[in-house]
C-alpha positions as CSV (number, residue, x, y, z in Angstrom):
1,X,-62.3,-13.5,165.9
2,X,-64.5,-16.5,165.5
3,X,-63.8,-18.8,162.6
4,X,-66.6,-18.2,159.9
5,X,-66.5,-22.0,157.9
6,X,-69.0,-23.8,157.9
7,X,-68.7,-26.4,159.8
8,X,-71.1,-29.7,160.4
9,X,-69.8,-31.9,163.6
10,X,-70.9,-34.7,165.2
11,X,-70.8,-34.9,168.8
12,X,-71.5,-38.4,169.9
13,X,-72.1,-37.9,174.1
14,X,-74.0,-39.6,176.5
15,X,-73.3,-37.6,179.3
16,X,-75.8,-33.8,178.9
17,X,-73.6,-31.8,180.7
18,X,-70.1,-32.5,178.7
19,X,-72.3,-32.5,175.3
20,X,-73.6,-29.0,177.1
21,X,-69.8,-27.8,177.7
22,X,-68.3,-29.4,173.9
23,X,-71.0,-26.9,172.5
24,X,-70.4,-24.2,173.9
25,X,-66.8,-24.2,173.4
26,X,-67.5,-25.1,169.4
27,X,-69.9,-21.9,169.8
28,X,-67.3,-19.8,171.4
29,X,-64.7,-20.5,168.5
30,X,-66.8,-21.1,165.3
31,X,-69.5,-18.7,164.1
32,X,-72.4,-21.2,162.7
33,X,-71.5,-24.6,163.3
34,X,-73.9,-27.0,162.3
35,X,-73.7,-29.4,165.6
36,X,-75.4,-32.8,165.3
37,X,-75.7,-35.0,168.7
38,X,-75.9,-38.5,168.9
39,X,-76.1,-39.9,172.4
40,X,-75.1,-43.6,171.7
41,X,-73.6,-45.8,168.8
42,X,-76.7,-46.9,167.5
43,X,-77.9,-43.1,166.8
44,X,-74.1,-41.9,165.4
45,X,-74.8,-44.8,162.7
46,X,-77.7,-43.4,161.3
47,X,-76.6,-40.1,161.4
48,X,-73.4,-41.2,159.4
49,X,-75.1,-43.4,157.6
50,X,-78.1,-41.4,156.4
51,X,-76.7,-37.6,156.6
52,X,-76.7,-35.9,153.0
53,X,-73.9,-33.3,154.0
54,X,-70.7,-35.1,155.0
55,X,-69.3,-34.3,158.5
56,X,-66.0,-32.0,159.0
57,X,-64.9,-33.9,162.2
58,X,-66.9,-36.5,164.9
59,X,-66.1,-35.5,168.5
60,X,-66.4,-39.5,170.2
61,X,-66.7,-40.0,173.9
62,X,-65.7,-43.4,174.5
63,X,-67.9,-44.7,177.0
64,X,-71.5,-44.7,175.3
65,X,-74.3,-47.3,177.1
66,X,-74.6,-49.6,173.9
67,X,-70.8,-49.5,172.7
68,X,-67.5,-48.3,174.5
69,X,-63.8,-49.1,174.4
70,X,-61.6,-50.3,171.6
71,X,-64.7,-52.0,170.0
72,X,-66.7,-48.8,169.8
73,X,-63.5,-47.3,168.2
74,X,-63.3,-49.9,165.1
75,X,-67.0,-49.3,164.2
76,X,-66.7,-45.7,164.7
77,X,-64.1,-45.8,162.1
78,X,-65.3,-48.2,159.9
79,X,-68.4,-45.7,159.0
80,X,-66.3,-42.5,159.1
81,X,-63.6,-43.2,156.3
82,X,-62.6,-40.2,155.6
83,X,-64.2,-38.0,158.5
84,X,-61.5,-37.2,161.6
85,X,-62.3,-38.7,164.4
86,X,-61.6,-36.8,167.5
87,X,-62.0,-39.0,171.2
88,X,-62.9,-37.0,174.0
89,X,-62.2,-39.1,177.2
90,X,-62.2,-39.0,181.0
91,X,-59.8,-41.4,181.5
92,X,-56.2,-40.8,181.6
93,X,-54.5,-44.0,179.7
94,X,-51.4,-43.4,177.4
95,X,-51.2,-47.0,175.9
96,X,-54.7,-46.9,174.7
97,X,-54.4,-43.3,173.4
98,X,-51.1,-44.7,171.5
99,X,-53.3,-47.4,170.7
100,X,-55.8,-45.1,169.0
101,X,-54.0,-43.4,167.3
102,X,-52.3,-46.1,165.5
103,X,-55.6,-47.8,165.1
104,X,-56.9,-44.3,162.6
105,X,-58.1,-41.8,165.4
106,X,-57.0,-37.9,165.0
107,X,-56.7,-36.8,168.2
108,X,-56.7,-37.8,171.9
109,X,-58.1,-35.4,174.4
110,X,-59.0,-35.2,178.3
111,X,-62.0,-34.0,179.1
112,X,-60.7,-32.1,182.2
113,X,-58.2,-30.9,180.2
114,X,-60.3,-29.2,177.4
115,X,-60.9,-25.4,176.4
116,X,-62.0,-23.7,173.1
117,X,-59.1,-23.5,172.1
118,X,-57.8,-26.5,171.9
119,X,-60.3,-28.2,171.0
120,X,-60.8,-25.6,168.0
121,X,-57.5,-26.1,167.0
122,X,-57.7,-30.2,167.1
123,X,-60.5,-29.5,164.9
124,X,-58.2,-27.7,162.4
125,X,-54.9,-29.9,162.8
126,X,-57.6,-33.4,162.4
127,X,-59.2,-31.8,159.0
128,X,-56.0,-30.9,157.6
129,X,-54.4,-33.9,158.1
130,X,-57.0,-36.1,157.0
131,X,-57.1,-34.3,153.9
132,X,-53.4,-34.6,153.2
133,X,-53.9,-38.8,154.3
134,X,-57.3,-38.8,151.7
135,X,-54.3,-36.8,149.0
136,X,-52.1,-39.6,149.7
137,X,-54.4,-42.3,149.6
138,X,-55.4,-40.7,146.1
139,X,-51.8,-40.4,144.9
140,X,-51.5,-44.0,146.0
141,X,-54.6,-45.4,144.3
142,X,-53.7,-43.5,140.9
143,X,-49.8,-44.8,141.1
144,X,-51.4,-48.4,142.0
145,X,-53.7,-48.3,138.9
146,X,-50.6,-46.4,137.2
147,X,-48.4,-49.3,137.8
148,X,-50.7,-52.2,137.5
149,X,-52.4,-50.8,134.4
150,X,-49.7,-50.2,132.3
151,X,-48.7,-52.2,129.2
152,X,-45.0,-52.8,130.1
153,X,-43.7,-55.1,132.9
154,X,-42.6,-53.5,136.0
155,X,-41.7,-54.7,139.2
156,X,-40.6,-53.4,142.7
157,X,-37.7,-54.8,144.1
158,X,-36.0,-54.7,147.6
159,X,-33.1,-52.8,147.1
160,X,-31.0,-54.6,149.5
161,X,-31.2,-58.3,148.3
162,X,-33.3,-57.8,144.7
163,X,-36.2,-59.9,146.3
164,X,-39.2,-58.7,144.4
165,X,-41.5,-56.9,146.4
166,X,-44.8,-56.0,143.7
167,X,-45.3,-57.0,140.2
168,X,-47.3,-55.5,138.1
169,X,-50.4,-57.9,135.9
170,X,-48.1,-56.7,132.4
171,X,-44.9,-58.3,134.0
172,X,-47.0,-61.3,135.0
173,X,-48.3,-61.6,131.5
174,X,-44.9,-62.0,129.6
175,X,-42.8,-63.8,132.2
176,X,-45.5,-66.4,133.3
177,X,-45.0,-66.4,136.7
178,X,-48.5,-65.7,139.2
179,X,-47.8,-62.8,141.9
180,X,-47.2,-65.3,144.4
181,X,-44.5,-66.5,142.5
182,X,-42.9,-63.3,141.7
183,X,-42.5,-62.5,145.4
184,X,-39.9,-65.6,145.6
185,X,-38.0,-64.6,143.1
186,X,-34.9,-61.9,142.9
187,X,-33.9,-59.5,140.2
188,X,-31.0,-62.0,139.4
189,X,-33.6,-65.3,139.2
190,X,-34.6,-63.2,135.9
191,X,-31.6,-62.4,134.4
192,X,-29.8,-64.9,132.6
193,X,-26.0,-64.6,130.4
194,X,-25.5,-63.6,127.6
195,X,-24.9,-66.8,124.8
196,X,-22.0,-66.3,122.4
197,X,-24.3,-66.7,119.4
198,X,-26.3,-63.8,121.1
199,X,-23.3,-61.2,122.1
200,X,-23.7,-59.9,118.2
201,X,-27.0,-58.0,119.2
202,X,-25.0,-55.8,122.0
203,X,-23.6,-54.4,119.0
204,X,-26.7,-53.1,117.3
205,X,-27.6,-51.6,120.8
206,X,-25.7,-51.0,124.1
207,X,-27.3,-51.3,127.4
208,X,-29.1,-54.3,127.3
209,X,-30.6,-56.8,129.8
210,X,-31.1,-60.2,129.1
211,X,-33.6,-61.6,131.0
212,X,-35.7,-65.3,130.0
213,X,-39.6,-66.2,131.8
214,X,-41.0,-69.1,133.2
215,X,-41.0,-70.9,129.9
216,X,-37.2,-70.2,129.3
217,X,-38.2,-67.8,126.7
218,X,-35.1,-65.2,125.6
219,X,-36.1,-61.7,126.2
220,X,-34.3,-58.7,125.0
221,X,-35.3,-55.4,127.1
222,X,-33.8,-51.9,127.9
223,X,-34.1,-51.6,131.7
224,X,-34.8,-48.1,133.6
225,X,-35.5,-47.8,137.6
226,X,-35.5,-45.1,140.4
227,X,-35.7,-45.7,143.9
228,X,-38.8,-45.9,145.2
229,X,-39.5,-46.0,149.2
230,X,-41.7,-48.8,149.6
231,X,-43.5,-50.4,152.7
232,X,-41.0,-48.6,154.6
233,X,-38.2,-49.8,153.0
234,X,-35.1,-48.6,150.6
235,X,-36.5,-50.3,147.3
236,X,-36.4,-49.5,143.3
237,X,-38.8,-49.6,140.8
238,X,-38.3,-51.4,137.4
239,X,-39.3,-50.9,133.8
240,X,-38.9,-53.3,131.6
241,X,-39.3,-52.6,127.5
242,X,-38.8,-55.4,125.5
243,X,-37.0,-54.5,122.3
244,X,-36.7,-58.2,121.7
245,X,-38.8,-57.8,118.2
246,X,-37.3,-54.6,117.4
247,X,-33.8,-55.9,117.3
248,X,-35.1,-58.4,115.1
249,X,-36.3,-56.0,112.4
250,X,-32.7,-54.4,112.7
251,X,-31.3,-57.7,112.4
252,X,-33.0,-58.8,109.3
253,X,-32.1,-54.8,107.8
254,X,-28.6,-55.2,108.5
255,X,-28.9,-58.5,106.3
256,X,-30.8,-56.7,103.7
257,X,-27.7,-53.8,104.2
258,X,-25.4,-56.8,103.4
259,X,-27.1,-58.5,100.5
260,X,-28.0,-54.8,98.9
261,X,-24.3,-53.8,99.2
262,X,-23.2,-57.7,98.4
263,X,-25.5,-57.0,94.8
264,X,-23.8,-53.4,94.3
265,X,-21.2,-54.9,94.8
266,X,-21.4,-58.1,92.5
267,X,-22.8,-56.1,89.7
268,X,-19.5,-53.7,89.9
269,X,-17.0,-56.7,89.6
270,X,-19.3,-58.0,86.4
271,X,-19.4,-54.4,84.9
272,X,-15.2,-54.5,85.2
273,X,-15.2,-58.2,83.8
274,X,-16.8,-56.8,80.8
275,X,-14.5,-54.1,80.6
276,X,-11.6,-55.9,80.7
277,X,-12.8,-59.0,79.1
278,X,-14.3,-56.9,76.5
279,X,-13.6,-53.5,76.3
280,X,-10.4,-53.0,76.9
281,X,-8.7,-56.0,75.6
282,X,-10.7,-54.6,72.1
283,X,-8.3,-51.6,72.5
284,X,-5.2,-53.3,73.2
285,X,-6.4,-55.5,70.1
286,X,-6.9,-52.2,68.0
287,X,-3.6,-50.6,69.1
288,X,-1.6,-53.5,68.1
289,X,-3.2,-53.7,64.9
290,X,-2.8,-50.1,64.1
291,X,0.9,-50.7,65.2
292,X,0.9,-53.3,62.3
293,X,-1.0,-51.0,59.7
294,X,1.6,-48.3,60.4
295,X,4.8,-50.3,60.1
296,X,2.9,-52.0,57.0
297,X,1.5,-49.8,55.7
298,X,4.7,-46.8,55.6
299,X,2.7,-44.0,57.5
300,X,4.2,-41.0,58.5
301,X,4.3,-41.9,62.7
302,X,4.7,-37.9,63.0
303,X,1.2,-37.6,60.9
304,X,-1.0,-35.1,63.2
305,X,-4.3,-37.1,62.5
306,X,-2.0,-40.1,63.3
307,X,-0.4,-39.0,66.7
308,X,-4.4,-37.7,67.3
309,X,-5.2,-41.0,67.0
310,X,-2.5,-43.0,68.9
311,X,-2.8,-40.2,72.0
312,X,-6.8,-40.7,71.9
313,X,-6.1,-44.8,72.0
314,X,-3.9,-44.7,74.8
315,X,-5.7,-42.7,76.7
316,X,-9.0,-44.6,76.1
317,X,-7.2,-47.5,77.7
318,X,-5.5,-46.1,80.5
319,X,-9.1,-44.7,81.4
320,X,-10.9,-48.2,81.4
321,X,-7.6,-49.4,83.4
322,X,-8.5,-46.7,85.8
323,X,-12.2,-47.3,85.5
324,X,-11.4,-51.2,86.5
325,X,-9.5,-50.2,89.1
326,X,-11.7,-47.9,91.4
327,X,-14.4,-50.9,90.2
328,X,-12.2,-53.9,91.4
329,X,-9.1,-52.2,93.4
330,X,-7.0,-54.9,92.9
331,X,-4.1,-53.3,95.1
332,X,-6.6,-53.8,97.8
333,X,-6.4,-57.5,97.5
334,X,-2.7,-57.3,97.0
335,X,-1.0,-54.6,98.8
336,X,-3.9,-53.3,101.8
337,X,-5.8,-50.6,102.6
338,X,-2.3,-48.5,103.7
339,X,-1.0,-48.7,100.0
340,X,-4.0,-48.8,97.7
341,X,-4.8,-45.0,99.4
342,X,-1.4,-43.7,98.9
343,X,-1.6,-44.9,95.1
344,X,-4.7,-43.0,95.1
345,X,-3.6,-40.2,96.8
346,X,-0.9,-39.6,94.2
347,X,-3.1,-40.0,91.3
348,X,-5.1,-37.3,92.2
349,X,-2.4,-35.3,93.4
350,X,-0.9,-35.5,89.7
351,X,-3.7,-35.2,87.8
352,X,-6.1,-32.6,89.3
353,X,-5.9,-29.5,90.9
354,X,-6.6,-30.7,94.6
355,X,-4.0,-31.1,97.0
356,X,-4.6,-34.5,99.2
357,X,-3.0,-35.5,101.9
358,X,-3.2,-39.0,103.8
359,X,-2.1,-40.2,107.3
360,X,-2.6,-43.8,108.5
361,X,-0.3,-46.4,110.8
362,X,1.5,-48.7,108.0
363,X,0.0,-51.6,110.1
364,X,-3.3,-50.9,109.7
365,X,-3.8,-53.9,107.6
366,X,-2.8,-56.0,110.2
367,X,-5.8,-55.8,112.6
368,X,-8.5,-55.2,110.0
369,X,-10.0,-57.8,107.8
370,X,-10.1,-57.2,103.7
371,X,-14.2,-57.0,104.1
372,X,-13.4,-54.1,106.3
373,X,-10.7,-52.6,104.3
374,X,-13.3,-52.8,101.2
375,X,-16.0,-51.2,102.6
376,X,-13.8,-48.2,104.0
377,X,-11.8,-48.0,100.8
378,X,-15.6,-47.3,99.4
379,X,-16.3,-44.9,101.9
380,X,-13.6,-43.1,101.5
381,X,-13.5,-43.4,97.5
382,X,-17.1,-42.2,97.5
383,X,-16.2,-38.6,99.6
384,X,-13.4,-38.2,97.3
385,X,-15.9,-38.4,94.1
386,X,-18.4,-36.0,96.0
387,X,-15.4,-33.7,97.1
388,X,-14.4,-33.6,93.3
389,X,-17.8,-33.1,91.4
390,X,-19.5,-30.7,93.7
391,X,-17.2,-28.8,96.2
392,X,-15.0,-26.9,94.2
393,X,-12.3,-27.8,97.4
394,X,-8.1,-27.4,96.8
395,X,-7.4,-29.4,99.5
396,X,-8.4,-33.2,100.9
397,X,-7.3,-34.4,104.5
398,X,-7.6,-37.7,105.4
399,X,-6.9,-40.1,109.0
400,X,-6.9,-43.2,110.1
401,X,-5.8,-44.1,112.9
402,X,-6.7,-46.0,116.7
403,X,-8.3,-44.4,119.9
404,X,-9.3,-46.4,122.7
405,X,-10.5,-49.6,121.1
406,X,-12.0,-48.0,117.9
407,X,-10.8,-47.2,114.1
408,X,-11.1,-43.6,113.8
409,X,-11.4,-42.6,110.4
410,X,-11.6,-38.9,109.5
411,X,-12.5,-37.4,106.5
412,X,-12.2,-33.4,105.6
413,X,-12.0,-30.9,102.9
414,X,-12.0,-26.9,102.3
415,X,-14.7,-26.4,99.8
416,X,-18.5,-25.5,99.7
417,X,-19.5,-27.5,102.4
418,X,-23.3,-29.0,102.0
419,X,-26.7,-26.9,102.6
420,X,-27.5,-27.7,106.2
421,X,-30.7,-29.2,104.7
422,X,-29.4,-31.5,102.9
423,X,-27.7,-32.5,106.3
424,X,-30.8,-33.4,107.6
425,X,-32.3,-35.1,104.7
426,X,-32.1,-39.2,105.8
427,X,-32.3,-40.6,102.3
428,X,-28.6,-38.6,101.7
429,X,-24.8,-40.6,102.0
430,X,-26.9,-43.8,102.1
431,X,-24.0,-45.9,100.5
432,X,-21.8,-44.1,103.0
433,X,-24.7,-44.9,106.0
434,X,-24.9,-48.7,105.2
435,X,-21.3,-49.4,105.0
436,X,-21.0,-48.0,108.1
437,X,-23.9,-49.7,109.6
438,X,-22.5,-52.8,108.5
439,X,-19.4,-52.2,109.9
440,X,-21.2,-51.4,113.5
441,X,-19.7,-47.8,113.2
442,X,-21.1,-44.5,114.0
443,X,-21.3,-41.5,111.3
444,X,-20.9,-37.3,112.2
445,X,-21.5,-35.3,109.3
446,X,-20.5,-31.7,110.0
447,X,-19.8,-28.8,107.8
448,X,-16.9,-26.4,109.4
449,X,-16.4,-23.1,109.0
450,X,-15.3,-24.0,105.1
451,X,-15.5,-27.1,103.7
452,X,-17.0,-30.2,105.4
453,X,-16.1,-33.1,107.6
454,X,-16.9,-37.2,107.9
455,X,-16.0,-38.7,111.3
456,X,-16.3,-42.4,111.4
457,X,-15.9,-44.6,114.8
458,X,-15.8,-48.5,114.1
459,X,-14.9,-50.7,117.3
460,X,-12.1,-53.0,116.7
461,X,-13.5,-55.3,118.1
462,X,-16.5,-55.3,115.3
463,X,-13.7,-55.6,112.1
């Protein structure tokens, strides 16, 4: 059954009786062809030149009377692009058919050795695989412009030494080098240590390059390659995203975290100066001086409005005591972190309904510094206040302890849990957030089946 495409061919032949034979085994396999015949170079040019319906395939016998030979073979493919060429010889030569082939032709044939049928199906195997080469050369003009038109450096390197293979005009842009000058350089000629002074920003973000240009300009970047085959050879591709900017904004935040919280902070110890410069030594004033109007006086001390009074005084003061004390822990600053939670465990213990219970090494105070200790003491007092007004809990469990180079601080109870929107509501726990930011720890919120749970990871290293 004869094929029923429509194909347009070129024969380019000299010789009438094998242009005669070529047709008539095109005819025998193909239903219309369209068959154009050039009978030397000069005539093939115009026809490839002028023609308005590209050609499927050009059947080229290599010995034509103004052109033959290997020179006949680079013009022939200089005007066909992307048209297989098919040679159709007398001559049997292996090195010069190896040798056309590399040079771009589709297929080698022998004359003698032709028949429909293969020269039908060198017709099909050349299209094919010159449209697969035009898809490739496609791919690879649209991953070139990919790769050289894209904002952020990127560079192909050898994966066996690092030397730099390609470099894209982005890469050459930030790190000053000309192409030229890239390919002398390896992945490592880029990278440079870390300083001490700089070792602070691995903290804000982990896995990050350091790398510095032409100018010794300091770039910060987050690196991702894949291997790439390349030229033949075992090599990986390179993206480079400078965060360099970035880190700066997070830098200058976590400054603005430290100076908000500083001011909270500084405002708190003024507000329990006043009480206790103020407030409550007022009290203990007015408590002594009732003492004295009593005793002066003669009043009944069993008086109800009297004992009212007294119980209402004392109170009063052990309130602003306690009101100084979650303000300016002074425990903190003399006992430690270990202590000041037990005290504050067994406050609440004896005065409300909840049941809290507290685990921590003794030590802890050893390895942390009293900034640390503050802002965890806040952390932790601020999830008891929350626990207390709004989740009707009984019970409070709270850890501290070490794991594999980080304080591990857990923080649960058994009540109402919080709505899962709230959960996902950013401008919630912010004092809780910015502590922890500022101690270069990570946050979990999670509510459990009842009640809800803080997990805090701070590296050691860090406090």
């Amino acid at each position: 059954m004869k094929d029923t495409h429509p194909f347009v061919i070129l024969v380019i032949e000299d010789n009438a009786g094998d242009y005669c034979l070529v047709d008539e085994y095109l005819l025998e396999s193909i239903e219309s062809p369209t068959i154009c015949h050039a009978k030397n170079f000069e005539e093939a040019r115009r026809y490839l030149s002028e023609s308005s319906h590209p050609f499927d395939a050009v059947l080229l016998d290599l010995s034509l009377p103004d052109l033959s030979g290997e020179d006949l073979l680079h013009r022939m493919l200089s005007l066909c692009h992307h048209v297989p060429v098919i040679v159709l010889t007398g001559f049997q030569d292996i090195h010069f058919s190896l040798k056309s082939l590399h040079l771009g032709v589709s297929d080698y044939l022998n004359k003698d050795q032709l028949d429909a049928a293969a020269l039908y199906k060198s017709l099909l195997y050349s299209k094919e695989r010159k449209m697969t080469q035009r898809q490739l050369e496609e791919s690879q003009r649209l991953y070139s412009q990919l790769f050289h038109l894209t904002p952020n450096p990127m560079w192909v390197y050898r994966k066996s030494d690092g030397r730099i293979m390609d470099v894209n005009q982005a890469a050459m842009r930030q790190f000053g080098y000309q192409h030229s000058n890239f390919l002398q350089l390896t992945i490592d000629d880029l990278l440079t240590p870390v300083p001490e002074e700089q070792k602070e920003i691995l903290k804000l973000r982990e896995g990050l390059s350091y790398f510095h240009t032409r100018t010794g300009e300091s770039i910060w970047a987050e690196v991702s390659q894949s291997p790439l085959p390349y030229n033949n050879e075992p090599a990986m591709l390179m993206l480079i995203n400078d965060v360099s900017g970035m880190l700066h904004v997070q830098q200058r935040l976590k400054e603005a975290y430290i100076d908000m919280i500083s001011i909270e902070d500084q405002e708190k110890e003024r507000f329990a100066s006043e009480i206790h410069d103020s407030i409550a030594q007022n009290l203990v004033a007015l408590r002594q001086f009732f003492s004295f109007i009593k005793e002066s006086h003669n009043i009944d001390a069993d008086d109800k409005q009297v004992s009212v009074f007294e119980k209402l005084l004392n109170s009063t003061i052990t309130e602003c005591r306690a009101i100084m004390n979650d303000v300016r822990p002074k425990e903190l600053a003399d006992f430690g972190l270990h202590k000041t939670m037990q005290g504050m465990v067994s406050r609440i213990n004896a005065l409300s309904k909840i049941s809290m219970a507290f685990e921590s090494e003794e030590t802890i105070d050893d390895y942390i510094s009293y900034n640390t200790r503050f802002h965890i003491f806040r952390i932790l007092q601020e999830c008891i206040n929350n626990t207390l007004k709004h989740a009707n809990a009984t019970q409070i469990q709270i850890e501290i302890m070490q794991d594999d180079g980080n304080l591990m601080i857990g923080y649960s109870d058994n009540g109402n849990g919080i709505p899962e929107k709230d959960l996902k509501l950013a401008s919630n726990f912010q004092s809780i957030k910015r502590r922890v930011s500022l101690l270069n720890g990570v946050l979990h919120i999670e509510n459990l089946p009842k009640g809800v749970s803080f997990d805090i990871s701070i590296p050691l290293q860090s406090i």
